[in-house]
mmCIF file of the N, C-alpha and C atoms, coordinates in Angstrom:
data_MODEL
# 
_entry.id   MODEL 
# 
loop_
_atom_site.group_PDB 
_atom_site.id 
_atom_site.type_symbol 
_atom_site.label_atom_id 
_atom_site.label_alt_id 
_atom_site.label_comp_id 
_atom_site.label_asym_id 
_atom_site.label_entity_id 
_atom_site.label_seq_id 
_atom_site.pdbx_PDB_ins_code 
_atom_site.Cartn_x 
_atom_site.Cartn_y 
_atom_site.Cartn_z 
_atom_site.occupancy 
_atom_site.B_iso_or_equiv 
_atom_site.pdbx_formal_charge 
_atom_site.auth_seq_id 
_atom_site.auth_comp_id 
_atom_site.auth_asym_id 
_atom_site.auth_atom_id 
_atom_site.pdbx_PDB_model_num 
ATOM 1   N N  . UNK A 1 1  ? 63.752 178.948 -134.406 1.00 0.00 ? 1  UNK A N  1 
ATOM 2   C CA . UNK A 1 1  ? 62.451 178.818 -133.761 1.00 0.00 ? 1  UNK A CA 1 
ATOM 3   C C  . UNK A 1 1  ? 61.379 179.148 -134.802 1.00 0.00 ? 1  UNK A C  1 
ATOM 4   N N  . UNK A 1 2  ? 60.178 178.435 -134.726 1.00 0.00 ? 2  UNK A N  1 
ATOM 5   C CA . UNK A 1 2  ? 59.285 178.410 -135.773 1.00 0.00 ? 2  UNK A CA 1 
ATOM 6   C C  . UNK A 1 2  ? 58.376 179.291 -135.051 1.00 0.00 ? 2  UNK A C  1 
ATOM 7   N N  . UNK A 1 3  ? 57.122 179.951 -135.529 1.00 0.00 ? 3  UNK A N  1 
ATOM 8   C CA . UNK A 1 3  ? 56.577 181.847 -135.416 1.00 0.00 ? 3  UNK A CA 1 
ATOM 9   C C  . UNK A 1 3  ? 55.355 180.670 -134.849 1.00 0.00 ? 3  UNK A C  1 
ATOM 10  N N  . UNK A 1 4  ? 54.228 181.586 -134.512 1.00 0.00 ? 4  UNK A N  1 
ATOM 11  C CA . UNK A 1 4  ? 53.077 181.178 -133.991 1.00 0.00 ? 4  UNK A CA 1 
ATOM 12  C C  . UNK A 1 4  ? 52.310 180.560 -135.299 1.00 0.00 ? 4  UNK A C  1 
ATOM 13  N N  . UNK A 1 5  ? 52.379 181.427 -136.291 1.00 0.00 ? 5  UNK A N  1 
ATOM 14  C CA . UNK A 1 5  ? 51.295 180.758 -136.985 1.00 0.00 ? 5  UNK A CA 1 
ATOM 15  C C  . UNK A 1 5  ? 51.587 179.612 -137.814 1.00 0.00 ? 5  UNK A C  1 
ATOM 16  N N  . UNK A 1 6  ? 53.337 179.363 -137.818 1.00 0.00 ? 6  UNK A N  1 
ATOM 17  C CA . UNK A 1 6  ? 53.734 178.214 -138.176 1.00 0.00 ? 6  UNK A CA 1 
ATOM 18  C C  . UNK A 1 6  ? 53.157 176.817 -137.218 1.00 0.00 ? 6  UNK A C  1 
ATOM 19  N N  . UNK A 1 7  ? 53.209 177.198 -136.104 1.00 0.00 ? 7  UNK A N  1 
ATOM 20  C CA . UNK A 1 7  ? 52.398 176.229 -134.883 1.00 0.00 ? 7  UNK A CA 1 
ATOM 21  C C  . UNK A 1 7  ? 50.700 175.867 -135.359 1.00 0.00 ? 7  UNK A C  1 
ATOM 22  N N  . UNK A 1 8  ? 50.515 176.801 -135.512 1.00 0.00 ? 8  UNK A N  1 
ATOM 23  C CA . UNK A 1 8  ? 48.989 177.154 -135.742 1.00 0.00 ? 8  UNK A CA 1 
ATOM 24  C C  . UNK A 1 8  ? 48.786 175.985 -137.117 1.00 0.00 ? 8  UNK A C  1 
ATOM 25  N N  . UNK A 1 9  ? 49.919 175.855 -138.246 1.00 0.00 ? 9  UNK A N  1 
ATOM 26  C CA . UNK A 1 9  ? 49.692 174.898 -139.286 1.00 0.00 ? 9  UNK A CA 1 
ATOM 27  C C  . UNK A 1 9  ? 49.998 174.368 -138.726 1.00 0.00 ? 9  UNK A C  1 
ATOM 28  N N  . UNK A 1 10 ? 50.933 173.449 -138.066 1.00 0.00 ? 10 UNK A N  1 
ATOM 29  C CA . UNK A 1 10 ? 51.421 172.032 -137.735 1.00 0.00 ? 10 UNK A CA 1 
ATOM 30  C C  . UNK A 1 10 ? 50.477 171.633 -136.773 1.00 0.00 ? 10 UNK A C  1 
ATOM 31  N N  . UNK A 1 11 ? 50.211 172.500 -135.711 1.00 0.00 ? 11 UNK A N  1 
ATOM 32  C CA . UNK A 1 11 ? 48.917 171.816 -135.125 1.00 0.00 ? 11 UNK A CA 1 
ATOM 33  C C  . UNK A 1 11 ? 47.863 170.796 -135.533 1.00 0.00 ? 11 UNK A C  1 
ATOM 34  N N  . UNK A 1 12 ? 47.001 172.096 -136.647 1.00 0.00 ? 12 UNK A N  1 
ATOM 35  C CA . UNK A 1 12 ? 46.198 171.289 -137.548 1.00 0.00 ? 12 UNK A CA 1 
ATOM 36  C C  . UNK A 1 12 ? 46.318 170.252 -138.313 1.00 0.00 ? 12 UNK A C  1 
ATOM 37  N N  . UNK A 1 13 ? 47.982 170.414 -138.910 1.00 0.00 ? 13 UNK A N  1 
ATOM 38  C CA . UNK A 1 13 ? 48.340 169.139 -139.593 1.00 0.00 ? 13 UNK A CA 1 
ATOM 39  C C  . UNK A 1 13 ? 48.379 167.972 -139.042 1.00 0.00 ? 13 UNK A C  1 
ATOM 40  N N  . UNK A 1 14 ? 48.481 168.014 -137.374 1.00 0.00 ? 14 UNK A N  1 
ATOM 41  C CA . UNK A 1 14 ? 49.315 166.716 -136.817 1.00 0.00 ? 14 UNK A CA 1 
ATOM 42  C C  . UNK A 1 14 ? 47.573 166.105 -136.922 1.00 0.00 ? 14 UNK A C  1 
ATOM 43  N N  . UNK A 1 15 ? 46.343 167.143 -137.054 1.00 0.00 ? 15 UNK A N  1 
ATOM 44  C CA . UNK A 1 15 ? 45.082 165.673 -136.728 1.00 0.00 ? 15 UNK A CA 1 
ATOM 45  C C  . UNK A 1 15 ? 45.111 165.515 -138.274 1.00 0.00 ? 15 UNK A C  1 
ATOM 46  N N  . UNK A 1 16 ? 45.932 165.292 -139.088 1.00 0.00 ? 16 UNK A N  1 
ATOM 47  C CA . UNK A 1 16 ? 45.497 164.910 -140.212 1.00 0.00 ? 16 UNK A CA 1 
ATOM 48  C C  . UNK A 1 16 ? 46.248 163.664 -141.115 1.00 0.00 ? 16 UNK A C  1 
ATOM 49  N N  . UNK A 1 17 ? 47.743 164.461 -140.502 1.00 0.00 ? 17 UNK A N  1 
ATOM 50  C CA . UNK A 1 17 ? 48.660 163.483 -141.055 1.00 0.00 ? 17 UNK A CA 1 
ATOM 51  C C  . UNK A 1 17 ? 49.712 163.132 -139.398 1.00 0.00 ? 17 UNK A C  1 
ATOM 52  N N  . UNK A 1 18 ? 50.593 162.041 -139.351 1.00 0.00 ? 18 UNK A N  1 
ATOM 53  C CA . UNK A 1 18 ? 51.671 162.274 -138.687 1.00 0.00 ? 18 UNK A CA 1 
ATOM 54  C C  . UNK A 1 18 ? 52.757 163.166 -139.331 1.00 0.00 ? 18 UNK A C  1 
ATOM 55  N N  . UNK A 1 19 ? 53.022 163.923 -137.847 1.00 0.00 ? 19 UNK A N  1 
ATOM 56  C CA . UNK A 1 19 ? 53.913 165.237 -138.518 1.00 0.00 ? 19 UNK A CA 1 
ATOM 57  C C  . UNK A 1 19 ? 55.366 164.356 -138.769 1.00 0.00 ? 19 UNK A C  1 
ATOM 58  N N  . UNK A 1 20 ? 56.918 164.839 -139.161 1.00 0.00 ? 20 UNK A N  1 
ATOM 59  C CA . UNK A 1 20 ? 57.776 164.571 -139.534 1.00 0.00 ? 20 UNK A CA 1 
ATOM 60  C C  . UNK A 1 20 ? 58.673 164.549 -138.207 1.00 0.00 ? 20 UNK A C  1 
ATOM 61  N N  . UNK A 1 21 ? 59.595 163.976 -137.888 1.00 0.00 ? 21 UNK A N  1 
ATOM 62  C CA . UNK A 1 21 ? 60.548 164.141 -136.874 1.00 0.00 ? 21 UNK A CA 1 
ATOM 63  C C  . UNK A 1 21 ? 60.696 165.778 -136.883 1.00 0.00 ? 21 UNK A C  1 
ATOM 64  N N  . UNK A 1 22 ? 61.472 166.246 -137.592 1.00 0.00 ? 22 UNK A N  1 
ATOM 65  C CA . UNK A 1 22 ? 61.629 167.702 -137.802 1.00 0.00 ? 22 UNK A CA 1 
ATOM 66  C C  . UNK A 1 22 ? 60.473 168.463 -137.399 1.00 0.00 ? 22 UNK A C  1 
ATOM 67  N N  . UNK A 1 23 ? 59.381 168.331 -137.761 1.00 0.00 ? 23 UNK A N  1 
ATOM 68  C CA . UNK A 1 23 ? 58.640 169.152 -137.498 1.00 0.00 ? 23 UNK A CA 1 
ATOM 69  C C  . UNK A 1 23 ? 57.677 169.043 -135.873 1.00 0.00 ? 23 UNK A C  1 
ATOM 70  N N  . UNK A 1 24 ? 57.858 167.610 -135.792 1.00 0.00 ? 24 UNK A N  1 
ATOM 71  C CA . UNK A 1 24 ? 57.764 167.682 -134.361 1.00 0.00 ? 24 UNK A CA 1 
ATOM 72  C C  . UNK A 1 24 ? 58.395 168.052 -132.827 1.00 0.00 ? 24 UNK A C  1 
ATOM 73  N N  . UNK A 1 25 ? 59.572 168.261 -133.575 1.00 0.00 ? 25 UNK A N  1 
ATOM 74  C CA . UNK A 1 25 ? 60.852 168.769 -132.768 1.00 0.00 ? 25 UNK A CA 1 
ATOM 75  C C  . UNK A 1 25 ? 60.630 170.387 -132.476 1.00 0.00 ? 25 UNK A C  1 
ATOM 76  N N  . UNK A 1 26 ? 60.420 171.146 -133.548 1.00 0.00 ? 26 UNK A N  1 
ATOM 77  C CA . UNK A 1 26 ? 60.182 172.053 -133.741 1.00 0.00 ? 26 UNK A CA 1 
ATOM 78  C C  . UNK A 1 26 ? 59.200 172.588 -132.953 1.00 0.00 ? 26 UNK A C  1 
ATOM 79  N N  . UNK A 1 27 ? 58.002 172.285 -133.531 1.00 0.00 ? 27 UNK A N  1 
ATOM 80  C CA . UNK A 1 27 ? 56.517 171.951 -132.668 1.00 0.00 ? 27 UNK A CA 1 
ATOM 81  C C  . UNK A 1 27 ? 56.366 172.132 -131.138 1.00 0.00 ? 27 UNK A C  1 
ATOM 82  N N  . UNK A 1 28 ? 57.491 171.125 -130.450 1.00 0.00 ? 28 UNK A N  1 
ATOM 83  C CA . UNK A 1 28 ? 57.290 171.025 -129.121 1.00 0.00 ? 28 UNK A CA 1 
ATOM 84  C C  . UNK A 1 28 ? 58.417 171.848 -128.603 1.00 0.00 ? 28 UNK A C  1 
ATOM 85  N N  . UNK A 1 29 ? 59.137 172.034 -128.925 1.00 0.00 ? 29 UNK A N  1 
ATOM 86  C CA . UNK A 1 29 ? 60.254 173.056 -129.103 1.00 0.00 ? 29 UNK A CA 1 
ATOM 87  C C  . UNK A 1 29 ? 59.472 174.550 -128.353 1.00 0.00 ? 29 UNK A C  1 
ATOM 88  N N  . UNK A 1 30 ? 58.625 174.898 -129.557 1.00 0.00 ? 30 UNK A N  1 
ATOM 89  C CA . UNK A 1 30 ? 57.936 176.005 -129.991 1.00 0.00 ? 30 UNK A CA 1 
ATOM 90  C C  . UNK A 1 30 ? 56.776 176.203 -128.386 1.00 0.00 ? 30 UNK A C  1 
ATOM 91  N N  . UNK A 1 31 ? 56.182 175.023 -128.567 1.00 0.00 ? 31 UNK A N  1 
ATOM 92  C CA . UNK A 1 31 ? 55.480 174.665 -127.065 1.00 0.00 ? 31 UNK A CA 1 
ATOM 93  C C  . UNK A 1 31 ? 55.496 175.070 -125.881 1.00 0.00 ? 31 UNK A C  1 
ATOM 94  N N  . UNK A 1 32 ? 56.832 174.617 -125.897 1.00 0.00 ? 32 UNK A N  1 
ATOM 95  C CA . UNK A 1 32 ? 57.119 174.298 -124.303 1.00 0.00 ? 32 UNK A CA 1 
ATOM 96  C C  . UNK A 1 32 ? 57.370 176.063 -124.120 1.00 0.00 ? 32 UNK A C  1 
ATOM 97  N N  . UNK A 1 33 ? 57.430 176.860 -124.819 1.00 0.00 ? 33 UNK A N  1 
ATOM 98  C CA . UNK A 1 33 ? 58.045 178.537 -124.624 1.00 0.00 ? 33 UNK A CA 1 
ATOM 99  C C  . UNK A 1 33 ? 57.057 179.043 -124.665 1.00 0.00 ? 33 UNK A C  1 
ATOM 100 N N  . UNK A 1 34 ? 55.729 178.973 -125.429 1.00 0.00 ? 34 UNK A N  1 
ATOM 101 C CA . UNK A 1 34 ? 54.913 179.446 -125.597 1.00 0.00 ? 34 UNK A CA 1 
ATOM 102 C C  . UNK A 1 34 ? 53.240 179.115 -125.057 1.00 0.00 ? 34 UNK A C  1 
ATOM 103 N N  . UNK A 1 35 ? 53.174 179.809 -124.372 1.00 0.00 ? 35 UNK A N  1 
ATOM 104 C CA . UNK A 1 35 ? 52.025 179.641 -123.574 1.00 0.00 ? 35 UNK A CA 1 
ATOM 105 C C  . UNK A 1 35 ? 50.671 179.605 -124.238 1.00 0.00 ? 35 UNK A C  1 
ATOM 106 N N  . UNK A 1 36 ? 50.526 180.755 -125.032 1.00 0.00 ? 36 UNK A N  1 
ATOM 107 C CA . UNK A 1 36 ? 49.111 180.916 -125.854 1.00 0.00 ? 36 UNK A CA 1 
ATOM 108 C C  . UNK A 1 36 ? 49.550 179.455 -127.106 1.00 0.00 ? 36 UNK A C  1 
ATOM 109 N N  . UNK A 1 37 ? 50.134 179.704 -127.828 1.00 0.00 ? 37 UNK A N  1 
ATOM 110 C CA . UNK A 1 37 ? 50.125 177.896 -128.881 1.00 0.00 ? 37 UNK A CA 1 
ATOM 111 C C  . UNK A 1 37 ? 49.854 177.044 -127.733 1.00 0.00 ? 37 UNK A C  1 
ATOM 112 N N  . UNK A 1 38 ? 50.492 176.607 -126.459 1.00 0.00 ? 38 UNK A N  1 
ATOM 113 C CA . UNK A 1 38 ? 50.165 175.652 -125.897 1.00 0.00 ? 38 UNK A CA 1 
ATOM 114 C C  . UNK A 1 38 ? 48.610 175.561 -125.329 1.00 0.00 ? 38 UNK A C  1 
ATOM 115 N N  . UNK A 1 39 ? 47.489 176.386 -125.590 1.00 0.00 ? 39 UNK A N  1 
ATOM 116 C CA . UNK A 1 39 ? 46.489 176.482 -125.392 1.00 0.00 ? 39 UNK A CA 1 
ATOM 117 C C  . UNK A 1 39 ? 45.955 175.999 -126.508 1.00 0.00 ? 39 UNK A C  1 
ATOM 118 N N  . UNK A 1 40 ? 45.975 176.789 -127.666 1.00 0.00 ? 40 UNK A N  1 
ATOM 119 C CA . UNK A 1 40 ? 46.047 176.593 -129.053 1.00 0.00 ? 40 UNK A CA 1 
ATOM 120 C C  . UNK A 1 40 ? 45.584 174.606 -129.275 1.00 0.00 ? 40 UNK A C  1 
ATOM 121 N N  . UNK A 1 41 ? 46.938 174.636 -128.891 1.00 0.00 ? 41 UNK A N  1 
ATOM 122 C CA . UNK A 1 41 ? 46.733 173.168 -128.946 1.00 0.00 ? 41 UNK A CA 1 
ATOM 123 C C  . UNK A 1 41 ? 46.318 172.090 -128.043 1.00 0.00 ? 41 UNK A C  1 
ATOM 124 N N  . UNK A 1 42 ? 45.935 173.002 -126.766 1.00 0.00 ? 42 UNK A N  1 
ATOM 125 C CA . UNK A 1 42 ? 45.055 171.792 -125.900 1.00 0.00 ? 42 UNK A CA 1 
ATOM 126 C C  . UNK A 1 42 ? 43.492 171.865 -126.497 1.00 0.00 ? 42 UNK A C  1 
ATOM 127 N N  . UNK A 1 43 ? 43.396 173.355 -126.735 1.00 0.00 ? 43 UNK A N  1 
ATOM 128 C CA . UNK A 1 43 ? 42.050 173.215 -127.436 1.00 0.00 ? 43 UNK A CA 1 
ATOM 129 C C  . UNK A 1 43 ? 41.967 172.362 -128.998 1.00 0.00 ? 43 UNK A C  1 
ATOM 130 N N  . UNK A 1 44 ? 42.732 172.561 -129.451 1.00 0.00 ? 44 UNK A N  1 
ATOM 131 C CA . UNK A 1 44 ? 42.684 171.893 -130.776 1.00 0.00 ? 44 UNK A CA 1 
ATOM 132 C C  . UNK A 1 44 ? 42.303 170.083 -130.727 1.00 0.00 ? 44 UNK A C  1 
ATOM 133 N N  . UNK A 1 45 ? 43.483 169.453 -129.543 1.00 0.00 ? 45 UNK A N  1 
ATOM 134 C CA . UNK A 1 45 ? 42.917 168.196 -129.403 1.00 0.00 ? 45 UNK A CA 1 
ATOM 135 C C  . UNK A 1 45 ? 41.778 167.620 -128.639 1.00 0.00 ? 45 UNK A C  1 
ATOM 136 N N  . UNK A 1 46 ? 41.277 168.817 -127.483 1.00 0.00 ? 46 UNK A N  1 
ATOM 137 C CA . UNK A 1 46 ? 39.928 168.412 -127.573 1.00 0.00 ? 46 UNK A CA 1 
ATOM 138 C C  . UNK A 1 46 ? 39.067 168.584 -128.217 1.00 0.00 ? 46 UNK A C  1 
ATOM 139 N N  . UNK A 1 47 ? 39.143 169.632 -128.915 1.00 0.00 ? 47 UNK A N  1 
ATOM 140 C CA . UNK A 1 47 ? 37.952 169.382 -129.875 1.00 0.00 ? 47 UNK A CA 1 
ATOM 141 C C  . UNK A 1 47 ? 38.071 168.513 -131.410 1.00 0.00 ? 47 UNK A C  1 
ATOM 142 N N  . UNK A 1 48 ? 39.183 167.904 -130.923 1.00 0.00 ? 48 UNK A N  1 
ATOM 143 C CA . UNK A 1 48 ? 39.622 166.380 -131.598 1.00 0.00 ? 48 UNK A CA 1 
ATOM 144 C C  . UNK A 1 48 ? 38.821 165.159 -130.867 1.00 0.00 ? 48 UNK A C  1 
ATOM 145 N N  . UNK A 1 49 ? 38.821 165.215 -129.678 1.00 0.00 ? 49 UNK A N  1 
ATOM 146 C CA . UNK A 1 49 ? 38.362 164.223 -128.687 1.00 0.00 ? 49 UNK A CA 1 
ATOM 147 C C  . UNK A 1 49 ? 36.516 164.389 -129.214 1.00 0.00 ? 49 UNK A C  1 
ATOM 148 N N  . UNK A 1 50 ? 36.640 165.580 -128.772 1.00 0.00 ? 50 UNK A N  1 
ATOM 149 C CA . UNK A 1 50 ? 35.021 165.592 -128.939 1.00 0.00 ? 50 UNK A CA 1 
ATOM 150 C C  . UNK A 1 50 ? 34.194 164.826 -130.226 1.00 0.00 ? 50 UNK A C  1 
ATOM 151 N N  . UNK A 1 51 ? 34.710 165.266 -131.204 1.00 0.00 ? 51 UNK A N  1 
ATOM 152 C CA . UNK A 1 51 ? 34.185 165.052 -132.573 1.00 0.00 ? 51 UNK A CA 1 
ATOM 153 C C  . UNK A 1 51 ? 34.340 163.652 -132.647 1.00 0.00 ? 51 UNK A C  1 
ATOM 154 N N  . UNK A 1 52 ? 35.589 163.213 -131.868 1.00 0.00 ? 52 UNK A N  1 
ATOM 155 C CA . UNK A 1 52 ? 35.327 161.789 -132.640 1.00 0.00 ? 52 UNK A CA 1 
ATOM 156 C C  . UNK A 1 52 ? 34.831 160.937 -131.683 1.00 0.00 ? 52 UNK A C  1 
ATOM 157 N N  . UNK A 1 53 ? 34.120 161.374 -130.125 1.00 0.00 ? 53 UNK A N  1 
ATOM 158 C CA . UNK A 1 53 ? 33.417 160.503 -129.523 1.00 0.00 ? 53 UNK A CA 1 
ATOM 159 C C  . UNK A 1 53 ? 31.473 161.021 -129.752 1.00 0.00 ? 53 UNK A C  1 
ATOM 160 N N  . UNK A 1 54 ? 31.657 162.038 -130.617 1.00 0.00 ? 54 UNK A N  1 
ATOM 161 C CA . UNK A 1 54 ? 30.071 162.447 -131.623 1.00 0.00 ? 54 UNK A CA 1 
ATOM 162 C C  . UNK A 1 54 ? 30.510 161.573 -132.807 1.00 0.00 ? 54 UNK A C  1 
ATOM 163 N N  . UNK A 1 55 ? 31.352 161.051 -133.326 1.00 0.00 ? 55 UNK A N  1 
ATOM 164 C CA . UNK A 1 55 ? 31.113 160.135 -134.384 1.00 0.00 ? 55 UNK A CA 1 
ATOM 165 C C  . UNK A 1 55 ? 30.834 158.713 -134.017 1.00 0.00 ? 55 UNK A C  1 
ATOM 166 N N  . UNK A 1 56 ? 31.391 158.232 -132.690 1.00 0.00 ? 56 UNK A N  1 
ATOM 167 C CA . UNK A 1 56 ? 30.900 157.089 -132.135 1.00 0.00 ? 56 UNK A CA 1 
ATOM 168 C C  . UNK A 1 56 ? 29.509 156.826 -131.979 1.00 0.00 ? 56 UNK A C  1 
ATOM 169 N N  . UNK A 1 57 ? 28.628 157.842 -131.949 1.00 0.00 ? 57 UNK A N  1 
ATOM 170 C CA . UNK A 1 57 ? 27.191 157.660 -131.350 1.00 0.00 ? 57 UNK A CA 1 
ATOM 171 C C  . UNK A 1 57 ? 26.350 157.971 -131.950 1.00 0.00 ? 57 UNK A C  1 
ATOM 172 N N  . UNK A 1 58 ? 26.312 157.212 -133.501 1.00 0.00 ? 58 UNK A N  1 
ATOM 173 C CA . UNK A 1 58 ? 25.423 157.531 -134.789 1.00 0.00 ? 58 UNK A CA 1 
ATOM 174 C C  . UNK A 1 58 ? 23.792 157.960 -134.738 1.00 0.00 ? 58 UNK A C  1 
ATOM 175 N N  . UNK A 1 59 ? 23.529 156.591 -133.695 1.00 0.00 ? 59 UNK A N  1 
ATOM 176 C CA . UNK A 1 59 ? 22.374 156.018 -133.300 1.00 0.00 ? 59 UNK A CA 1 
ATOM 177 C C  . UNK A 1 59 ? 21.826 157.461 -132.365 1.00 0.00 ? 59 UNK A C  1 
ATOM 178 N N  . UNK A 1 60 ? 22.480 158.047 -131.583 1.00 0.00 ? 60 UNK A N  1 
ATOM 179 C CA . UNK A 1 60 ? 21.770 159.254 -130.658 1.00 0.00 ? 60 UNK A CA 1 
ATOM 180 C C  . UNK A 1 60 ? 21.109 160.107 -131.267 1.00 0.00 ? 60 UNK A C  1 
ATOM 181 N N  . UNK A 1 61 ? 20.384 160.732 -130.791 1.00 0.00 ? 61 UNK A N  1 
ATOM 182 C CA . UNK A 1 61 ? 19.276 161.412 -131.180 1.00 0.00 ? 61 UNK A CA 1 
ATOM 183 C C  . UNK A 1 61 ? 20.449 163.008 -130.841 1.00 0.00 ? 61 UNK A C  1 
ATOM 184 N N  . UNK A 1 62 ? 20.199 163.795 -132.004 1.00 0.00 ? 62 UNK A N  1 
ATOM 185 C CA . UNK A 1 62 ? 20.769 164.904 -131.335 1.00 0.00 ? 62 UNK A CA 1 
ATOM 186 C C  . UNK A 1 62 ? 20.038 165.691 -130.421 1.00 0.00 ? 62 UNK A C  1 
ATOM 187 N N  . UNK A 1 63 ? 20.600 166.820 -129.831 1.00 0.00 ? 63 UNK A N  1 
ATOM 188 C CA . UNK A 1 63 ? 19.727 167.420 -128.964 1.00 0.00 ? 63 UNK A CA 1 
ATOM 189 C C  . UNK A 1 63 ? 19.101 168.569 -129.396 1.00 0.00 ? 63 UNK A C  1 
ATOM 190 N N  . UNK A 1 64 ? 17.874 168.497 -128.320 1.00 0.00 ? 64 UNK A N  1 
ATOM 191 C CA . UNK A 1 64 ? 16.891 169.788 -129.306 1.00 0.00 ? 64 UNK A CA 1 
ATOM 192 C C  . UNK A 1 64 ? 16.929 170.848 -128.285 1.00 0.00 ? 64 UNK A C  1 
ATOM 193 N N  . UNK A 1 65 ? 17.652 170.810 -127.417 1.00 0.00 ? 65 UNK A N  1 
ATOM 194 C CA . UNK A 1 65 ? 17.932 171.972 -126.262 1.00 0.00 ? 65 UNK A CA 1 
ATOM 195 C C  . UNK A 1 65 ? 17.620 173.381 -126.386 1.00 0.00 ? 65 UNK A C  1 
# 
């Protein structure tokens, strides 16, 4: 079993590169047991989502809130 902060890299890695069979095995492995990484990483891909629907919308004015 791979440690938290091993999760904590592969997380980050998977928005960068596709991870490896192995390491995705691992990964979800690691997941499915662990409650806080599985947060870890819902937050991680939304604020994947986010960023890249703020890169869609060049043209918007940001906000001055």
């Amino acid at each position: 079993m791979i440690s938290c902060k091993e999760v904590s890299r592969l997380v980050s890695a998977s928005l960068d590169r596709p991870l490896t069979l192995r390491e995705r095995f691992w990964l979800r492995l690691h997941l499915w047991r662990c409650r806080s990484c599985g947060n870890f990483a819902e937050q991680m891909n939304a604020m994947r989502a986010a960023m890249r629907r703020l890169a869609r919308s060049p043209d918007d004015p940001p906000d001055r809130g």
